[in-house]
N, C-alpha and C positions, 0 to 999 in steps of 0.2 A: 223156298226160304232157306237159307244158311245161316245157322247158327253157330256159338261155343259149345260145346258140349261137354261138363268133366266127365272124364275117365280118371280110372287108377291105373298107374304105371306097373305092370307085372315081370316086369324085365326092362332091361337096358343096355346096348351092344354098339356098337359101329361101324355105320356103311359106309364106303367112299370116302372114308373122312370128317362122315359126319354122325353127331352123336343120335341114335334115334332106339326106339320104346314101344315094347307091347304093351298097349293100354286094353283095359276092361272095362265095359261099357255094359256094366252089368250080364254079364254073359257072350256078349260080341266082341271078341278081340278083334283090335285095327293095330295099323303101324302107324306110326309118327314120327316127325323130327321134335330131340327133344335140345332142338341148337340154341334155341332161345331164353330155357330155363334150366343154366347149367348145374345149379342147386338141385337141383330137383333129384329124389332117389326112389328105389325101388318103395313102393306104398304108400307114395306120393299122389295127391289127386292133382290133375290138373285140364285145364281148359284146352281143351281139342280143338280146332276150326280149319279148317280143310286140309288136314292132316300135316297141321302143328302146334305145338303143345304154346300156348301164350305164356302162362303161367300161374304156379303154382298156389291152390287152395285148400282150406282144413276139410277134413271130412264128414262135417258136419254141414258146410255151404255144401256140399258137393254134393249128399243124399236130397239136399232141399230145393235144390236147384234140381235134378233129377226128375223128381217126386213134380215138379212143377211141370215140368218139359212132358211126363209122362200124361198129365192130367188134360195137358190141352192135346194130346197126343203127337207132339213133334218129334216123338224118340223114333216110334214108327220110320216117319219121314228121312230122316237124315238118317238114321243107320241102316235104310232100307231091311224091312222088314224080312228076315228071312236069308239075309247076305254072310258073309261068314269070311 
């Protein structure tokens, strides 16, 4: 299964020319391109999907959508458990 996932933006710098972002994933930092959603700022939640950011959500969808992802257990799955 691939899904979106939010994360929150903990940073944001540029590689190669392109704009990209440590997101937190409730304790799992990933990288991301954040080329997509150039609004987007440090504390920002937004939607993950194979490591890039779609765009930008409140944080209030983003713990509920979480909370959801966690309940049928997909958070597991996609951030591999245990990966860093």
């Amino acid at each position: 299964m691939c899904l979106g996932i939010p994360g929150k933006i903990i940073e944001i710098y540029e590689r190669d020319g392109l704009r990209m972002g440590k997101i937190d994933f409730g304790g799992v930092v990933r990288e991301a391109c954040l080329a997509y959603v150039p609004e987007a700022q440090v504390g920002d939640y937004t939607i993950i999907h194979v490591g890039f950011a779609l765009n930008v959500i409140d944080e209030a969808e983003a713990q509920q959508t979480l909370a959801l992802l966690d309940e049928i257990g997909a958070l597991d799955e996609e951030l591999g458990e245990g990966d860093a």
